[in-house]
C-alpha positions in Angstrom: 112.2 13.4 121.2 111.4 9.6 121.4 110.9 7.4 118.1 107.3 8.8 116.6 104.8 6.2 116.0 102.1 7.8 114.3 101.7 10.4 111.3 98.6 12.3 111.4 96.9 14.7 108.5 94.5 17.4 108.9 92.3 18.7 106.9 94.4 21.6 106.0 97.4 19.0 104.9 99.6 19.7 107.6 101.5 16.3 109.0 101.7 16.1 112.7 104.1 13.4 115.1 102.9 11.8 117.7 105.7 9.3 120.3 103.7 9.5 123.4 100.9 11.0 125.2 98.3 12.9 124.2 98.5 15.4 120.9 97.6 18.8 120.9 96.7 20.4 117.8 94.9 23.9 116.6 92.1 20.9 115.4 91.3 20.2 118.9 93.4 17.0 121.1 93.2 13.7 120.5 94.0 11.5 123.0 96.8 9.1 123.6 94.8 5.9 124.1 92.8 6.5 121.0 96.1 7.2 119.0 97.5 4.0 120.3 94.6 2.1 118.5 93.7 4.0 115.7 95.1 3.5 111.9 93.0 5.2 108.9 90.6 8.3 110.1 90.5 9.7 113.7 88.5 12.6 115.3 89.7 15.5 117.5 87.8 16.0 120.7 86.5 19.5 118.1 85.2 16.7 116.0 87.9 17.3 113.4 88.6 14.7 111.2 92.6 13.0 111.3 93.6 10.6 108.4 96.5 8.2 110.8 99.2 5.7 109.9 101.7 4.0 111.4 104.8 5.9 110.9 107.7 4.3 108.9 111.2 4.5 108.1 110.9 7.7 105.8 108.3 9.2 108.5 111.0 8.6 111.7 113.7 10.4 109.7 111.7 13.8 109.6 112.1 13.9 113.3 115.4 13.3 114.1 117.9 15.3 115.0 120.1 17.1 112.2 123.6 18.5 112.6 125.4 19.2 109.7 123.8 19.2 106.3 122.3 15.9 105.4 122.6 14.6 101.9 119.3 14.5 100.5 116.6 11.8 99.4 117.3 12.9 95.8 121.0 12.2 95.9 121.1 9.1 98.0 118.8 7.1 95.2 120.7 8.3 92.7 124.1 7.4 94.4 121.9 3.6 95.2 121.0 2.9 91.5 124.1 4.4 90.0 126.5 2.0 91.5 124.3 -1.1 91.8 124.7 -1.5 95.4 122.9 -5.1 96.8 122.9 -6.4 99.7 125.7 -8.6 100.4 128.0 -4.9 99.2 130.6 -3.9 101.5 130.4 -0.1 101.9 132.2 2.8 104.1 131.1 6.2 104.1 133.1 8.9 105.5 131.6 12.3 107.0 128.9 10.5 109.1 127.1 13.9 110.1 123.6 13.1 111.4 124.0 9.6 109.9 121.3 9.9 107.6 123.1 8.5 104.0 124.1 5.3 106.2 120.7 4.5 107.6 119.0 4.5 104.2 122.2 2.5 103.1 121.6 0.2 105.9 118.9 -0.7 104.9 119.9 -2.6 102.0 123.0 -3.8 103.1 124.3 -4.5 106.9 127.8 -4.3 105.7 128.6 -1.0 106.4 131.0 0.6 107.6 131.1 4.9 108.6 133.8 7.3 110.3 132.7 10.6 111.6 136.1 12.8 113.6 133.7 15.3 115.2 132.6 14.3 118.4 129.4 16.1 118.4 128.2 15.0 114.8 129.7 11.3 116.4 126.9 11.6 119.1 124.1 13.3 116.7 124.3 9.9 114.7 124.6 7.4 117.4 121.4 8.5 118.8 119.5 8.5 115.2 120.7 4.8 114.7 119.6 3.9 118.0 115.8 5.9 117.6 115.7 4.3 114.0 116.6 0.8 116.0 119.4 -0.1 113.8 122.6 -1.5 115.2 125.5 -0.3 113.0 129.2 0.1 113.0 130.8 3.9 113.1 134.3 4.9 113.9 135.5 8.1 115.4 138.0 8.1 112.8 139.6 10.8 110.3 139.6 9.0 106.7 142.3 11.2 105.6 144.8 9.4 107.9 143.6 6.0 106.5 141.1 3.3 106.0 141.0 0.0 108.5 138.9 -1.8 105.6 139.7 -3.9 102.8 137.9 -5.7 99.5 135.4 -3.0 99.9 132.1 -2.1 97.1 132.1 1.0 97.6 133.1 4.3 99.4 131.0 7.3 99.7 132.8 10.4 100.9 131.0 13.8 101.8 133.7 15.7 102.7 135.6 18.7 101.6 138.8 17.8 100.1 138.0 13.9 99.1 141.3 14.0 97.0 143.2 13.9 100.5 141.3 10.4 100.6 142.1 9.0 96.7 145.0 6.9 97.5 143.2 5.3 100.9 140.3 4.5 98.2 142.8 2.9 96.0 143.9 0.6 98.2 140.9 -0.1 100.0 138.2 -0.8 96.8 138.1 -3.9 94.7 138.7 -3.7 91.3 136.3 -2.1 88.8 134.4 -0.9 92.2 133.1 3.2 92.9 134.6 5.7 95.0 131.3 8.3 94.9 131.9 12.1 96.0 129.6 14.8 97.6 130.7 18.2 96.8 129.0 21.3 96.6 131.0 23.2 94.5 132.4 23.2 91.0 136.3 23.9 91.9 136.3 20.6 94.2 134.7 18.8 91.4 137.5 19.8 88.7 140.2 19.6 91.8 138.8 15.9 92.5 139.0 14.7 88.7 142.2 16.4 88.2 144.0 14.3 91.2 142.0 11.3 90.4 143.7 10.5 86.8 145.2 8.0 85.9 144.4 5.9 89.2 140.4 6.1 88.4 137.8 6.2 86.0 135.5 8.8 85.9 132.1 7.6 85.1 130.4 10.7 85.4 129.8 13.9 87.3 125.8 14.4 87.8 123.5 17.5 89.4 119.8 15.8 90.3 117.0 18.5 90.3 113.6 17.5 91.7 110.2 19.4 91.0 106.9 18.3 92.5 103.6 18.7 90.9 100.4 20.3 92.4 97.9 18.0 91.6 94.3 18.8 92.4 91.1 18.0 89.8 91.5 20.1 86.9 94.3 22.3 88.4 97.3 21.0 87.6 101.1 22.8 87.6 104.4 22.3 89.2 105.0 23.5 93.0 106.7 27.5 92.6 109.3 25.6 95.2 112.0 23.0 93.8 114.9 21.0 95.3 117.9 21.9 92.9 120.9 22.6 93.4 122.1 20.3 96.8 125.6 19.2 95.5 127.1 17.7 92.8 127.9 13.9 92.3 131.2 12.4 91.2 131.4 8.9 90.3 135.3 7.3 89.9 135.9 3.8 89.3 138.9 1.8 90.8 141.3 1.0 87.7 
């Protein structure tokens, strides 16, 4: 589907997406050149009332197309504040997949750098860049053979055997500078830290859980649904 341009609430709380034309909902329609217009409240041709906004970046990645699984909101701030990323950082990530890690890293630094060897998940990210209108640099490229870059800030790897990639990273990070790895299982994590001595530091090896709350007057309690387990974070350091 195009780019949506519009989030829309119901009453019930469900979100809907509107790119183009008109929207059809079980509240009734609402038409396209009213949705054009409208921002704040909006009314179905059943008279049912619509809260509108202008979608964002967060909105427009909802909607786009997923291929293998995408490292999640929870993870990527923790990788961002963890290793003090800014925005003149120079940053490869390997293991592209539907590109969503690099578009939120994108958008704090243009210097970046990602490589992606399947073709499919190489053409699943292309087109989210392009829908999320930003103009960035991947490689059909296999990290395990090597990295082009130099001087780099950091390296982000979500891939299955990252050790394969540990002397690449050596070479390719500055000094003092973080290798971070996505794994989703304990036996990479000990297979990682066990190859990584003596070349890096390991900062730490982190699990982010996130609970929401339902918040509504007096009734208050945490959602029976969580976000745990996704993966588990290992930070090295170039030494």
């Amino acid at each position: 589907m195009k780019s949506i341009k519009k989030v829309l609430v119901d009453e019930k709380g469900n979100r809907h997406y509107w790119s183009q034309g008109d929207l059809q909902t079980d509240l009734g329609i609402l038409k396209e050149e009213d949705l054009e217009k409208s921002n704040g409240k909006i009314k179905s041709h059943l008279n049912k009332e619509f809260i509108i906004f202008d979608a964002n970046f967060i909105d427009k990645l909802e909607k786009l197309k997923r291929g293998p699984a995408i490292i999640t909101k929870k993870d990527i701030g923790y990788i961002i504040a963890s290793t003090g990323m800014h925005r003149n950082s120079k940053i490869l990530d390997a293991g592209t997949g539907s590109g969503f890690l690099t578009a939120f890293l994108a958008r704090i630094t243009p210097n970046i750098i990602t490589y992606e060897k399947n073709p499919e998940f190489l053409n699943i990210a292309r087109k989210n860049f392009k829908d999320l209108g930003l103009d960035l640099e991947i490689k059909e490229k296999d990290i395990y053979q090597g990295i082009d870059e130099k001087n780099l800030d950091l390296i982000i790897l979500d891939l299955p055997e990252p050790w394969k990639v540990l002397d690449h990273a050596k070479k390719a990070l500055r000094n003092g500078q973080f290798l971070v790895c996505y794994l989703p299982t304990i036996s990479q994590v000990i297979e990682l830290v066990k190859k990584s001595e003596g070349n890096f530091l390991l900062e730490k090896v982190s699990e982010i859980l996130e609970r929401e709350w339902h918040v509504e007057g007096l009734k208050v309690r945490p959602k029976s649904q969580m976000i745990a387990h996704t993966a588990f974070l290992v930070f090295l350091r170039n030494i």
